[in-house]
C-alpha positions, 0 to 999 in steps of 0.5 A: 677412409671409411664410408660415412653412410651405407645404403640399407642393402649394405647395412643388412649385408653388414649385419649377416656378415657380423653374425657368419663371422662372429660363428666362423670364429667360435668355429675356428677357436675350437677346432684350433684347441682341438685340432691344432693350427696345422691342421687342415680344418683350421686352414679351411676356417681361418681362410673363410674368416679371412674372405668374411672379415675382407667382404665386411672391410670393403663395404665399410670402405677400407678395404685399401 
């Protein structure tokens, strides 16, 4: 279940992980277009996605 509040420390945590996966995406996409997904720039983007959306996922508590 999520957290109904967030204290202002994870409220700006949030918005600085919005704003990391938000570009990684756009990163990964084109190396994606550009590079294919075996390559392993595309592994290396994707696992950082992954990390950030994981870290955004337990602050808003539901991570379970």
């Amino acid at each position: 279940m999520a957290k109904s509040f967030l204290t202002p420390e994870q409220g700006a945590e949030l918005q600085h992980l919005y704003n990391d996966l938000a570009a990684i995406n756009e990163k990964t996409a084109a190396i994606l277009g550009a590079k294919g997904m075996a390559s392993p720039e595309f592994e290396e983007a994707d696992k950082a996605a992954t990390d950030i959306w994981r870290r955004i996922r337990e602050i808003r508590g539901d991570a379970g």
